[in-house]
N, C-alpha and C positions, 0 to 999 in steps of 0.2 A: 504494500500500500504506500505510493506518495506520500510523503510529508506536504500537508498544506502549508502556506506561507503566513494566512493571518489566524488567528486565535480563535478558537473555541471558548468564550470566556464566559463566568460564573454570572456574572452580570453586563448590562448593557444602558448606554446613555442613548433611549430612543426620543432623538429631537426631531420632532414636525414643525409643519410651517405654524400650524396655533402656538408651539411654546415659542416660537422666536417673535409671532404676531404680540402675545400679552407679555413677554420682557419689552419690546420695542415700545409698547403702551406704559409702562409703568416706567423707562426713560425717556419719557415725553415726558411725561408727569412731573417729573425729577422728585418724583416721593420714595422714597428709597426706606425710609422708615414704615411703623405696619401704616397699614393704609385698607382701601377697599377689598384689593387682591388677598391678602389674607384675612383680613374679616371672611369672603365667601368662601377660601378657602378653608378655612378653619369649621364652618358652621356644614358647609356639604358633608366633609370628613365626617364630620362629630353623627349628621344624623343618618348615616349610612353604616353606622357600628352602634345604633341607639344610645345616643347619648343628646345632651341640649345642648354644648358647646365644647369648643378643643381649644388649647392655647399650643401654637403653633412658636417650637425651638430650634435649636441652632443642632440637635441630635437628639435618636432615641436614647440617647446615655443621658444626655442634660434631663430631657423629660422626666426618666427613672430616678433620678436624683431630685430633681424638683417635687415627684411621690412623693418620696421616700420622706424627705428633707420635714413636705407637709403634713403627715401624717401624724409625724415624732413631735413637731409642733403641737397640732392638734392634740392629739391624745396623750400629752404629756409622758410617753415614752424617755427612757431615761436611759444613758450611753451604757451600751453590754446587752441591752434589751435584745432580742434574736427574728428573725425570719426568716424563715424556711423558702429554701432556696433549691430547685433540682440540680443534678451533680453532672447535667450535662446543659451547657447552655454556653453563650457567649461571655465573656470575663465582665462586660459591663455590667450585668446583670446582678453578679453580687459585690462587684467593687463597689458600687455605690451605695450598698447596703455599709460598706466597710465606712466609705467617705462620712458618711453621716455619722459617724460613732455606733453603729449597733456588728452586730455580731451574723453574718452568714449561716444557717446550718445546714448543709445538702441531706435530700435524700434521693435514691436511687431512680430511677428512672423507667421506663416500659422498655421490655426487649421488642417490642412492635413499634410502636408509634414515636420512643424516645421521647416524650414529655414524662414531664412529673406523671411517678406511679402514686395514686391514692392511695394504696396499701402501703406503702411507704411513708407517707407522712406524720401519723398519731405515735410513730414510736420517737420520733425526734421532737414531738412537742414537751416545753416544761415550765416551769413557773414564770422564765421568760420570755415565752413566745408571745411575739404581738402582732407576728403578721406571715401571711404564706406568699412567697410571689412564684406566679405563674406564668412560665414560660408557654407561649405558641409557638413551638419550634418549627420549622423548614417550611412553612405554611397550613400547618395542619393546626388545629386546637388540640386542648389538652382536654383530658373527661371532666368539664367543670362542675358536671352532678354531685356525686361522690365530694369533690373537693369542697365546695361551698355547705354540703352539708356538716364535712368536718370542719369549718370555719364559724356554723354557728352554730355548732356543741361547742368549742372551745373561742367562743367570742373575738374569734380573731378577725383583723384584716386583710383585705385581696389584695394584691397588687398583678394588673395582668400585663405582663411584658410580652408584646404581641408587636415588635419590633418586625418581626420576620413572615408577620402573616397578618395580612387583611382581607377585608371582602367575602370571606365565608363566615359559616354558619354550624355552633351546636347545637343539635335537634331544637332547630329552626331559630337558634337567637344569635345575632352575630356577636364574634369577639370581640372586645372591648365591651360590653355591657353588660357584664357579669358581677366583678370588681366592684372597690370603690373609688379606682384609678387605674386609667388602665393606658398604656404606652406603645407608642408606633415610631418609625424610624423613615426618613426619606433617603436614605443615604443612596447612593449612586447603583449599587448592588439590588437594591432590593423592588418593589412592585412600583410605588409611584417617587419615581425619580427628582430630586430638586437639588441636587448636586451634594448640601450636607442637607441636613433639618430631621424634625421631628417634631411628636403632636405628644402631649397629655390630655385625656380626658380626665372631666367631675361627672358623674351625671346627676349631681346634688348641685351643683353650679346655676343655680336660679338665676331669675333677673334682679332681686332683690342682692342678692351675692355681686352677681359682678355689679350692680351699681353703688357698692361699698368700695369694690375695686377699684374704680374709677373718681371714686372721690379720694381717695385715700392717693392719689399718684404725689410722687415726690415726700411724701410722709414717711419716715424709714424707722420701723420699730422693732431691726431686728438685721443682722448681719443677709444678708442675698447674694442674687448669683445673677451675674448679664450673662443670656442666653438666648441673646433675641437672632431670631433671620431677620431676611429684607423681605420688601415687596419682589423684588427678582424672584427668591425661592419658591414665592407661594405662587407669583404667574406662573412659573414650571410645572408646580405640585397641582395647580387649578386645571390647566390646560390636560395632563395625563388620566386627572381624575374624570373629566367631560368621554373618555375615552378606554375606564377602566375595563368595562365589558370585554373590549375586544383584547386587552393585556393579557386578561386573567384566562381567557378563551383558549389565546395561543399557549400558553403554558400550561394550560390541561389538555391541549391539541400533542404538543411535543413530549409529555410528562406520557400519556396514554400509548406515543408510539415507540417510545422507552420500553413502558411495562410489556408490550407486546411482544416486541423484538427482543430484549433480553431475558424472556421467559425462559429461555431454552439452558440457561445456565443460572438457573435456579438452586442448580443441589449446588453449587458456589457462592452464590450471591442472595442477599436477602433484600428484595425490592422493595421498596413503599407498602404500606399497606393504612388502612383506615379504616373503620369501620361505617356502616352503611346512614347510622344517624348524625355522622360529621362531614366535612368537606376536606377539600384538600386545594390549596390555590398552587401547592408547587414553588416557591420562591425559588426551589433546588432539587434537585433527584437525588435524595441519600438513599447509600448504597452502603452494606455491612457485609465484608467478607467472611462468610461462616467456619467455624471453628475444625478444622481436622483437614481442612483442604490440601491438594499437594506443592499450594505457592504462596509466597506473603503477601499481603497486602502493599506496601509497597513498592512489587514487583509490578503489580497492576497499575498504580499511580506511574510509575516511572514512562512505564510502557503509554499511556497514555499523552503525560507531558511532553515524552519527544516526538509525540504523534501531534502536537500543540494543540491538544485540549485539555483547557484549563480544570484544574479538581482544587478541592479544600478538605482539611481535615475538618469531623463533623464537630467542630465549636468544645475542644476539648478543653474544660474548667480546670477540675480537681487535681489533673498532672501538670499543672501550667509551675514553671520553678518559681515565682513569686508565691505559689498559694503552698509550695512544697516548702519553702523555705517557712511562712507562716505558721503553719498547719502537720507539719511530716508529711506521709506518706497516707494518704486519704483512699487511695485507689481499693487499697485491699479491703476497704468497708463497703465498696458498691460495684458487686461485679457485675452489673451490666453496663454502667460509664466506664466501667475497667475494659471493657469488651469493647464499645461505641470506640472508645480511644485511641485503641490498639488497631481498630479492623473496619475503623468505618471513613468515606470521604464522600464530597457529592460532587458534581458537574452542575454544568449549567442547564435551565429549561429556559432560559427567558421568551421570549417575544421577536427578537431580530435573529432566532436562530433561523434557520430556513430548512427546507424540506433536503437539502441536500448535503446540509451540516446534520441534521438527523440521522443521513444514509452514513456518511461519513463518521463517528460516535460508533455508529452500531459495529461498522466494520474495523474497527482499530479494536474493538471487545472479541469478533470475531477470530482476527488473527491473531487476539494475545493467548485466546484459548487454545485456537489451533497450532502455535510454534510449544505451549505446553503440554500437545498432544496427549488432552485431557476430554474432550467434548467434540 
């Protein structure tokens, strides 16, 4: 197989003539601070994940922190307090649990779907637990049933970190509406493009509330954090959301001819799965090399990267040398993040792939099997 010349890559910066039309409107304007373009973009977001309003930042890391930050406010949480944290996810995820003065705690994870396992979380609760945060990993939710019923037997807090997934639905309520804050990310990688940025949802955010907010500007009763975007970001993030349907479409169009075509190396690989009352938007095709096989895992990544398409390790936390150095050796408490860690990475599905970057994928999987004369 040829080497192609341009990339395969995990994400994609897809610019139409409407985001270059609403940035070119917003430098007319010369409003560069929020303005209209995020007002709507904020209020579309919000009510497409049922929520009454989003505050539109500079990242889904800022947003999680700005939770975090409010909540310990709020409910007079006090520095060492803890929140439960799953033990496979992105590092922002519980770093900024850490920023805030409280305490991380993982628990283990689903050998299917990689979101926090519910059965996992009641043994890690304890007299300081104040809050669970909830990962939506690789576009998929997490079983918010289960969980929010253990949230209000133990009075605790949501936080839904849905940085990686929007626009779907568990049995029938979309992400971010579950919580009592819940976070998205626009980073360049992920579904609705704006180069950096990110949203927090309240959905307790009244108009009574924000017109406290608004009177209260310039009033500073308490140390903050600037984490504004511009009017640019949100014309970028408005113009893609007007056009989410057809995003999310192609990448359960590409995600589907993935699942198809790599069925056939199944007793190897362990593919996507979900269950039939959730969704799946796809941000990534994660892929888990299964255990006894006759090659490593990054025998398959290698082979793919000189074939230049691009892969990521699946957001591995708990091995990261900062949390080792913190923490020890956490791995041997959670072996199916010990497994994710070891044997898992994803590829890209976005939207600009094309039908013959699809063919292309398949066949570099094809010949890694076939030169392993294994399949």
């Amino acid at each position: 197989m040829q080497r192609r010349k341009e990339q395969i890559g995990v994400g994609c910066a897809d610019i139409t003539e409407q985001e270059i039309r609403y940035v070119n409107e917003v430098l007319k304007t010369k409003r560069l601070s929020y303005g209209p373009f995020t007002q709507k973009f904020e209020s579309g977001f919000a009510k497409l994940h049922g929520c009454k309003r989003a505050l539109m930042v500079n990242s889904g890391t800022s947003a999680l922190r700005i939770a975090v930050a409010a909540l310990k406010e709020i409910h007079g949480w006090k520095d060492g307090d803890e929140i439960i944290c799953p033990a496979v996810t992105f590092v922002a995820s519980s770093n900024v649990i850490i920023m805030n003065g409280l305490e991380p705690v993982f628990a283990d994870v689903s050998p299917q779907t990689y979101n926090l396992d519910p059965a996992e979380i009641e043994k890690h609760i304890t007299k300081r637990t104040r809050a669970i945060m909830v990962v939506h990993l690789f576009g998929q939710p997490a079983e918010m049933d289960p969980i929010m019923k253990i949230a209000r037997k133990y009075k605790l807090k949501v936080i839904e970190d849905s940085c990686e997934t929007m626009f779907v639905k568990y049995k029938g309520k979309p992400v971010g509406s579950f919580g009592d804050i819940s976070c998205f990310s626009t980073y360049v990688a992920h579904f609705i493009v704006t180069g950096v940025g990110g949203l927090a949802h309240d959905k307790d955010l009244t108009p009574k509330k924000f017109q406290k907010v608004v009177e209260s500007r310039f009033k500073f009763l308490r140390l903050g954090y600037s984490f504004r975007a511009t009017e640019m970001e949100s014309a970028l993030g408005l113009a893609q959301l007007e056009r989410k349907d057809d995003i999310v479409r192609r990448r359960k169009y590409n995600a589907k001819y993935f699942l198809k075509k790599l069925k056939k190396f199944e007793k190897y690989l362990q593919l996507p799965t979900w269950p039939k009352y959730s969704d799946h938007a796809f941000m990534m095709f994660p892929i888990v090399v299964k255990e006894g096989v006759p090659f490593k895992r990054n025998e398959l990544i290698m082979h793919l990267e000189l074939a230049n398409i691009e892969t990521r390790d699946m957001v591995p936390l708990i091995n990261q040398p900062v949390y080792i150095k913190r923490y020890g050796n956490l791995e041997k408490n959670f072996p199916v993040s010990k497994w994710i860690n070891h044997n898992g990475f994803y590829i890209g599905t976005h939207q600009m792939i094309e039908e013959k970057d699809l063919e292309y994928v398949v066949k570099a999987f094809e010949e890694f099997f076939a030169k392993k004369n294994i399949c």
